[in-house]
C-alpha positions in Angstrom: -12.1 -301.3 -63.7 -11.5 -301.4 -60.0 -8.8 -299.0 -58.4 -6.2 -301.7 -57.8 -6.6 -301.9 -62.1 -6.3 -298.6 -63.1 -2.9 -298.2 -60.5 -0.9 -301.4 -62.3 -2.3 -299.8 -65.7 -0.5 -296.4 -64.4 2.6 -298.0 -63.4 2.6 -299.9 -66.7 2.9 -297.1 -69.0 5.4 -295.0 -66.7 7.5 -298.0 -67.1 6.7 -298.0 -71.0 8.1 -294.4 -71.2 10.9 -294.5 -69.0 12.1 -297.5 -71.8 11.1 -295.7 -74.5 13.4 -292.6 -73.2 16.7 -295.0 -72.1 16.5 -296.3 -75.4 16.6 -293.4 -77.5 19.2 -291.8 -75.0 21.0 -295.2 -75.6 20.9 -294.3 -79.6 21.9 -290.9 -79.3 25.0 -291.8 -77.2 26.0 -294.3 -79.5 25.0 -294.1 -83.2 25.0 -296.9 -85.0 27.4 -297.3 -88.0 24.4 -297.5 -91.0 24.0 -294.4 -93.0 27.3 -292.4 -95.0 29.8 -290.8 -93.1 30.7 -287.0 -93.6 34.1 -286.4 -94.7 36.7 -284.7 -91.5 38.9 -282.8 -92.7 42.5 -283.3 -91.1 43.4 -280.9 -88.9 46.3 -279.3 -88.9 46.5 -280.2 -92.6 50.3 -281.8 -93.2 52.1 -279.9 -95.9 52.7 -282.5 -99.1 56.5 -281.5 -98.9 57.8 -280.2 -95.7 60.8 -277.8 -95.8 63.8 -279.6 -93.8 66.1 -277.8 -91.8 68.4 -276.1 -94.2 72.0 -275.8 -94.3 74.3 -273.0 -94.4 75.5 -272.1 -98.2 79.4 -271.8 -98.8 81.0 -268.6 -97.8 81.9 -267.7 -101.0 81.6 -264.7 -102.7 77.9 -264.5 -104.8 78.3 -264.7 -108.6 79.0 -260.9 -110.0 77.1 -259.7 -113.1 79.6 -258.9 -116.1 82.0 -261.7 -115.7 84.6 -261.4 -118.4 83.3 -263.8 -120.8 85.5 -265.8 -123.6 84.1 -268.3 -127.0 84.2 -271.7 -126.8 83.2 -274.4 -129.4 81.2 -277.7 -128.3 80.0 -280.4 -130.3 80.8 -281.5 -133.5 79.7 -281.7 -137.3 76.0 -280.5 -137.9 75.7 -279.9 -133.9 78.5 -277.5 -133.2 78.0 -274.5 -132.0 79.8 -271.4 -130.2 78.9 -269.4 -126.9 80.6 -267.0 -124.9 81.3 -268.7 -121.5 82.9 -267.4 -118.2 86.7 -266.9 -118.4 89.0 -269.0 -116.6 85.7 -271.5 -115.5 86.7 -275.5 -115.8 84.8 -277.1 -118.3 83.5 -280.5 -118.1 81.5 -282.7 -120.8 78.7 -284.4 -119.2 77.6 -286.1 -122.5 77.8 -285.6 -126.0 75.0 -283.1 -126.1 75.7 -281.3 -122.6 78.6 -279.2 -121.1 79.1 -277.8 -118.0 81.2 -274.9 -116.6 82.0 -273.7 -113.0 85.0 -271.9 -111.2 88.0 -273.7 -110.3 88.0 -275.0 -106.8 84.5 -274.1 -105.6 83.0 -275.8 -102.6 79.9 -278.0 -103.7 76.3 -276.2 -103.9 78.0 -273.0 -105.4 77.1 -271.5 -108.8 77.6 -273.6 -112.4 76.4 -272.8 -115.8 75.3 -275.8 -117.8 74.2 -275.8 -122.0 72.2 -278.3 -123.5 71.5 -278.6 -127.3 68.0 -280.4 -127.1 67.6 -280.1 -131.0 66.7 -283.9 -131.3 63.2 -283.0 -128.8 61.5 -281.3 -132.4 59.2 -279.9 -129.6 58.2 -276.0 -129.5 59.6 -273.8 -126.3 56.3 -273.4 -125.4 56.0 -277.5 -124.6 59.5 -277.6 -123.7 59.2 -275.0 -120.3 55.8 -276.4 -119.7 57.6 -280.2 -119.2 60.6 -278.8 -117.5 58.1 -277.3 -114.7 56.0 -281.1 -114.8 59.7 -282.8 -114.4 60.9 -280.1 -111.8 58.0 -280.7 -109.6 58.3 -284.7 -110.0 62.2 -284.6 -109.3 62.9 -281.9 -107.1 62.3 -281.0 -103.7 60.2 -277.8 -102.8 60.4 -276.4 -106.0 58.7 -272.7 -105.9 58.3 -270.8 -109.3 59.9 -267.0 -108.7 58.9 -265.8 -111.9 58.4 -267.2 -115.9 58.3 -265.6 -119.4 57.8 -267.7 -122.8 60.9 -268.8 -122.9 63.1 -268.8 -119.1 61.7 -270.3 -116.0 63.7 -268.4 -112.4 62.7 -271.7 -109.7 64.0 -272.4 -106.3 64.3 -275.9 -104.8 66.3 -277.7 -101.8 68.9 -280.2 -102.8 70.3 -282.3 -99.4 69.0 -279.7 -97.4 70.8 -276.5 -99.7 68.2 -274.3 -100.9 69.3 -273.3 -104.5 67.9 -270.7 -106.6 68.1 -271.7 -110.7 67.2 -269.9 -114.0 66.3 -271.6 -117.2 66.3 -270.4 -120.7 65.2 -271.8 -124.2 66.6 -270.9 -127.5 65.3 -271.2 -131.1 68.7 -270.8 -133.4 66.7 -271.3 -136.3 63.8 -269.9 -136.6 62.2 -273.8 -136.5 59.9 -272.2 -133.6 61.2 -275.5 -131.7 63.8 -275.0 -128.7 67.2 -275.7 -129.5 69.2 -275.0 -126.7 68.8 -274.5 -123.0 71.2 -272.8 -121.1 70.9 -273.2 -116.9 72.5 -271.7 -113.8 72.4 -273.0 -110.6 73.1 -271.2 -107.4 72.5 -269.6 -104.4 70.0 -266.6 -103.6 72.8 -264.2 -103.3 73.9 -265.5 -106.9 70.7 -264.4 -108.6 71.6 -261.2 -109.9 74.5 -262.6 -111.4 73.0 -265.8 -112.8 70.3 -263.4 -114.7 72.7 -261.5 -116.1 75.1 -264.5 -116.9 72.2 -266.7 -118.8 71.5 -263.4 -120.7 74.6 -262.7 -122.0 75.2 -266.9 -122.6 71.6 -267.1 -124.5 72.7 -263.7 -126.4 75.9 -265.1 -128.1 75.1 -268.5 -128.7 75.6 -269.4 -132.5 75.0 -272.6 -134.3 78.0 -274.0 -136.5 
């Protein structure tokens, strides 16, 4: 091969490799889509139920412990029963199986004590408070569990933008081993010594009959 040859056979293959090099630059600038993609995680993470702004609570005074309780009968033939209830407290049935109690004239998203008799459920306390935390969760807003024992649940949540504070007990009158009754108070978080000792001394005198 003459010189003019092996020059044109030089500047062939420096223009092979240049190509060669634009190429995969081209590929490694822009992928192309075959092949799986790797999960990204989102970030910031978005909460699955952001707090909203919260309102202020009424200015009332917080719930004291060792109201002045009185007895009071609800329901009627094999499902009456008696429990000591807060004295001088308006009483309201919500249905034939539920009553509700709550001092007179106090502004909305204040403190109310609510009984239940739930003996048609045949279901043991275990199931029972192992539901109510399934339903709270489903129902409620930013529901946070404060603390649990076999048979009372202490929860907060936000109801139109109030955060309350609530306390739930099961009782077994019977010794069926299936929950009964439920007693609940509802209120604020300067209510919650007073709505533990209330739904103690409520679950404590409740009798069947």
């Amino acid at each position: 091969m003459n010189r003019r040859g092996t020059a044109v056979l030089a500047l062939l293959v420096a223009i092979g490799i240049a190509a060669g090099f634009g190429a995969s630059w081209f590929v490694g600038e822009h992928p192309s889509g075959d092949g799986v993609a790797a999960p990204v995680p989102a970030s910031p993470s978005l909460p699955v139920d952001p707090v909203p702004e919260l309102l202020p609570d009424p200015p009332t005074p917080p719930l004291a412990t060792g109201v002045p309780l009185e007895r009071q009968s609800v329901g009627a033939g094999d499902f009456r029963m008696t429990l000591p209830v807060p004295k001088g407290w308006s009483f309201s049935e919500n249905s034939l199986n539920e009553w509700q109690w709550r001092p007179p004239d106090q502004p909305d998203f204040g403190y109310v004590l609510r009984v239940e008799q739930v003996l048609s459920n045949r279901r043991s306390i275990e199931w029972t408070l192992d539901r109510r935390i399934d339903e709270l969760r489903e129902d409620e807003s930013n529901v946070e569990l404060l603390g649990q024992t076999g048979d009372s649940l202490h929860f907060s949540f936000v109801a139109s933008n109030h955060l309350r504070h609530g306390f739930l007990r099961w009782l077994d009158l019977t010794g069926s081993d299936n929950a009964q009754v439920e007693i609940a108070v509802t209120g604020r978080k300067n209510d919650e010594e007073g709505m533990a000792d209330l739904i103690a001394r409520v679950g404590s005198g409740i009798r069947l009959g």
